[in-house]
N, C-alpha and C positions, 0 to 999 in steps of 0.2 A: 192188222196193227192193233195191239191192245189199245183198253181206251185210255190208261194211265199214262201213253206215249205219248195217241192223239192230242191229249188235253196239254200236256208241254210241249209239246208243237205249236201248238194254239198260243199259250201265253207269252213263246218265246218270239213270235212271228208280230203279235200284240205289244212288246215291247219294244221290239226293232221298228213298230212303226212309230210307235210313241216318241223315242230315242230320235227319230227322223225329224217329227214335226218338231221337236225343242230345236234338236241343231239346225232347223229353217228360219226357227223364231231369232236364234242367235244371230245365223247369217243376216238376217232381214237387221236385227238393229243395230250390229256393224255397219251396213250399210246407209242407214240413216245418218248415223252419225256421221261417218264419212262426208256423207253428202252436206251436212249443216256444218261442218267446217271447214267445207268447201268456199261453203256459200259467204261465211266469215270471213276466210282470206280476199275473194274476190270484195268483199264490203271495203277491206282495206285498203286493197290496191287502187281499189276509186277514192277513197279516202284522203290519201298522202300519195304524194308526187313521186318519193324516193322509196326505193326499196333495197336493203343493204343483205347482203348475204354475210357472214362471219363464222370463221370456221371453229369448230368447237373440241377438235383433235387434244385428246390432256388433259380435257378442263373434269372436272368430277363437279357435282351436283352441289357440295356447299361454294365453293367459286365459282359458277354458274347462279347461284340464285344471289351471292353478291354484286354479280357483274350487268345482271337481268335490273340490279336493284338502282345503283346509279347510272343507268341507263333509260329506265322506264319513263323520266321525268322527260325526256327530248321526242315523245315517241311510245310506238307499242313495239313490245319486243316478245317476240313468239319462237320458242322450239318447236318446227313445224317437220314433218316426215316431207323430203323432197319431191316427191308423190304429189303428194296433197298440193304443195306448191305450183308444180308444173301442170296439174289440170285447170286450177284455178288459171292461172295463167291463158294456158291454151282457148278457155272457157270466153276471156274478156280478147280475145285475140291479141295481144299486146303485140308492138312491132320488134323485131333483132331478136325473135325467143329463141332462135336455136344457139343465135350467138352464146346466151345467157344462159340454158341450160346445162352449159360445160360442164360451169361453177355449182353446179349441183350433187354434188359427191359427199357423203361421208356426213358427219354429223352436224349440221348448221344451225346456227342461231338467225333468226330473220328480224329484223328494224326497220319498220315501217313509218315513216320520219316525211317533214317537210322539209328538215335541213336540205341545202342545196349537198350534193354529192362529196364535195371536198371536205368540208366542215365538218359532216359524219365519218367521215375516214380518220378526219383529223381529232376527236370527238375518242369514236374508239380508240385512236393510240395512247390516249392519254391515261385508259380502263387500265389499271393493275393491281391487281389481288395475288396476295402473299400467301404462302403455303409451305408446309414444313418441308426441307428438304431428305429427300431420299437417298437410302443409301448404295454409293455408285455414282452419285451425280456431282457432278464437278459444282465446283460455288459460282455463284455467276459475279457476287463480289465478296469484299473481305467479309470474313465474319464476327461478329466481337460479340460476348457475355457481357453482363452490365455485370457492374459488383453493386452490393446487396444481399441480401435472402435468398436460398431456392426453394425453399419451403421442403428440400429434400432431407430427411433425417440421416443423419452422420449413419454409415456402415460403410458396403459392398461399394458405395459408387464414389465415396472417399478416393478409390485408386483410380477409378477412372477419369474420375478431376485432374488426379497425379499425374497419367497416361497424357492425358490433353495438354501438360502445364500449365492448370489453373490454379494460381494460388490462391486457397482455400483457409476459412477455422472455422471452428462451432461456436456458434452463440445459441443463447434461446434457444437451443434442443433440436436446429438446424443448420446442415450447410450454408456458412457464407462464402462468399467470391470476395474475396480481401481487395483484388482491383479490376478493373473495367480489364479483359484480357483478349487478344485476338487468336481465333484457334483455327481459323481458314483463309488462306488468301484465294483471291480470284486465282479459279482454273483448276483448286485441287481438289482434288478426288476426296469425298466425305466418307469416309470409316462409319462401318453399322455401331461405334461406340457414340461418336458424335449425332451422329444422324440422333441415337436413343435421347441424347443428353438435351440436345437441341430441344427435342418434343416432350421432353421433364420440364424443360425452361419454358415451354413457350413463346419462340424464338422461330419465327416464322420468315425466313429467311429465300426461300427462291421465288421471286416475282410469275406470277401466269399473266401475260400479256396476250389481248387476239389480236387479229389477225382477218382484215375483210380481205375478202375473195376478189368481191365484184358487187357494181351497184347497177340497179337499174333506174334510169331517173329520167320519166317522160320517156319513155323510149328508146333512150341510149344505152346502150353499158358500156360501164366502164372501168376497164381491170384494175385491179389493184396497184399495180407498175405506173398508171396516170394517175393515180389518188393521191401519190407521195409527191409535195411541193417544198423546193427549196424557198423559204422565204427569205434568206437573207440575198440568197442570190436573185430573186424576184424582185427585193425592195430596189437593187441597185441598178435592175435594168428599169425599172420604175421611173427611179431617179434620174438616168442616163435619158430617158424618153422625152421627160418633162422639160429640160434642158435642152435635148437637141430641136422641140418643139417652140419655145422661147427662143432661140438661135434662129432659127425658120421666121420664125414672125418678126424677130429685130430686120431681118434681112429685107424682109419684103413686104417691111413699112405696113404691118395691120396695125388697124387702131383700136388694139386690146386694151382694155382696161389694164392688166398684167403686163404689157410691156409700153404700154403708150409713155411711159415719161423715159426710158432707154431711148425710145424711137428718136423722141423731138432731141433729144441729148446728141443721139450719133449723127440728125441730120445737122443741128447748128454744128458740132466739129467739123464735119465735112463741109457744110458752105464756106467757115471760117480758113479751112485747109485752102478752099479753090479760092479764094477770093485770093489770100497770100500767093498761090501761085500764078494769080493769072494779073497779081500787083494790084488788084483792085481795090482800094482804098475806102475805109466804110470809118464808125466809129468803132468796131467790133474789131477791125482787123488793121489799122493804118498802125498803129505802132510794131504790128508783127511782120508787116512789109518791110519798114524801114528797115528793121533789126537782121530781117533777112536779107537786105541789100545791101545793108553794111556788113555782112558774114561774107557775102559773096565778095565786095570788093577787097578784103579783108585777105581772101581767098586768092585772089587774084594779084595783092598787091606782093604776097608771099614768093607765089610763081613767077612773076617778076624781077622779084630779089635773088632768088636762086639764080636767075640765068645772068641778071646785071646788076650786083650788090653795090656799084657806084651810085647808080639810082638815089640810095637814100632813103628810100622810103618810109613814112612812118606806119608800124605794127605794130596791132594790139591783141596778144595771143590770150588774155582773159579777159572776160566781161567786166572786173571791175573796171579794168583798163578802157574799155571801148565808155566805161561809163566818166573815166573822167578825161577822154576826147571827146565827148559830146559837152562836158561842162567838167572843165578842169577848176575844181576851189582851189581858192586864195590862200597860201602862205601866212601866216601870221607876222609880223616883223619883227614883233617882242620875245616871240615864245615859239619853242621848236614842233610845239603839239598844232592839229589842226582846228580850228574852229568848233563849236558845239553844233553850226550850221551847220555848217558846210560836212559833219558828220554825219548830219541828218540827211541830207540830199544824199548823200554817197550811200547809207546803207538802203535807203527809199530807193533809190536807182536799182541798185541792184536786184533787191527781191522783185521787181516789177520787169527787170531781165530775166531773171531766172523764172518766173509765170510768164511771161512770154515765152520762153524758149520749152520749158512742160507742155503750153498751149500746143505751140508748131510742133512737135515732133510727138509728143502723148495721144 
């Protein structure tokens, strides 16, 4: 072998080792790294209780660092490689990890949070960051141009305004929009003119909303499908609860602070109820005995009459009547009107029948 060959043999062999030890040096501080952001997620996870997974599918990098940005404030919020996550994980042995793993797929956003699990669900639904719509994509609602300025100078896009029917003039040496105009309703399909026109205007019109996967919180997970709460239909069984439990305690005579004045209320009616039926005479209950005894004979003197109307009997089919056979007033001699007394006791009678008979049957 000449030595001209030898010697590039030599330096080529000297290089392939050199080329070796950098890409060991490389591998070695991949590997570090790896490791110390291992060691950071694991810090987390002992950190905060919940750990929220959110899917990242659409989102591009300026809406991503919006959505990172009103989010940060509740929490750490990290784009972590699913890798990285599942060692740490495995590392701190967390309980339900295979369960949790599923949800490990595709591009995630991770939220490292005290929020209790629902809150942060509820929390992210609220995230929504605007972006211009593409063309092909249906409007998710109407779309309107504001009238004003475009700051676009009168030419070529003159007709595309036209094309759209936006009424249009030139002022000050640009495009105005003469009125507020709508040029999309929900569901239609947005033309690559629009879509253009849209992103001249500055008209940021299709919402990006996320989307959590799955939380893990203490050692639960918990799909996405249990994160979503109907609250109105919560508040009402709520409601329904509180009430059937107040019902419960009226029943069974607890001495809650919350129902104890119902309680003593439904026991004096009920004493009052049994003392009338059992005729028992008290200060509480002797005029609603009477009242019911004269109903009853009353009662009785009808069914009498039906069967032998020679009888005679006297009946008094309304209370004012039974009130003036318990004290019939006086006639006047002079004058065809009744007494101003004797008006007085009559209508005092009565409303002290009529609370009577509300008492006994209410």
């Amino acid at each position: 072998m000449k030595g001209s060959t030898r010697n590039k043999l030599v330096r080529l062999v000297q290089s392939l080792q050199a080329g070796g030890r950098g890409r060991a040096g490389v591998v070695r501080r991949s590997i570090v790294e790896k490791e110390k952001v291992v060691d950071e997620v694991k810090k987390l996870l002992t950190t905060y209780r919940v750990l929220g997974v959110v899917s990242l599918e659409g989102v591009s990098a300026r809406e991503l660092a919006e959505i990172k940005k009103s989010l940060s404030e509740h929490g750490v919020v990290r784009v972590l490689k699913n890798t990285i996550v599942t060692r740490a994980l495995r590392e701190l042995g967390v309980p339900s990890l295979d369960e949790f793993l599923k949800y490990l797929t595709g591009p995630n956003l991770f939220i490292f949070t005290n929020l209790n699990a629902f809150a942060l669900a509820s929390l992210v639904d609220k995230v929504v960051v605007l972006r211009y719509v593409k063309p092909g994509e249906k409007a998710p609602a109407d779309i309107y141009v504001p009238e004003g300025p475009t700051g676009i100078p009168p030419g070529p896009m003159m007709s595309v305004f036209g094309k759209l029917k936006i009424r249009t003039m030139v002022r000050e040496g640009v495009i105005w929009i003469a009125k507020e105009s709508k040029v999309a309703s929900a569901g239609d399909v947005v033309s690559p003119e629009l879509a253009s026109l849209l992103r001249k205007l500055e008209i940021k019109a299709f919402p990006v909303k996320l989307s959590v996967k799955a939380v893990l919180d203490g050692g639960i997970v918990i799909p996405a499908e249990k994160l979503r709460l109907d609250i109105d239909s919560f508040r009402k069984d709520l409601l329904a609860a509180v009430q059937a439990s107040r019902t419960l305690a009226v029943e069974a005579v607890l001495p809650l602070p919350e129902v104890i004045n119902e309680v003593i209320a439904r026991a004096y009616v009920r004493a009052v109820n049994l003392a009338c039926e059992a005729g028992y005479l008290t200060p509480e209950s002797s005029r609603l005995v009477l009242m019911r005894a004269f109903a009853r004979a009353q009662s009785l003197a009808i069914a009498l009459m039906m069967k032998k109307p020679e009888l005679n009997l006297p009946i008094v089919s309304q209370p004012a009547a039974t009130t003036q056979l318990v004290q019939q007033p006086k006639q006047p001699e002079e004058s065809g009107k009744p007494s101003e007394e004797a008006e007085e006791e009559k209508e005092v009678s009565e409303e002290e029948i009529a609370e009577g008979i509300s008492s006994l049957f209410g």
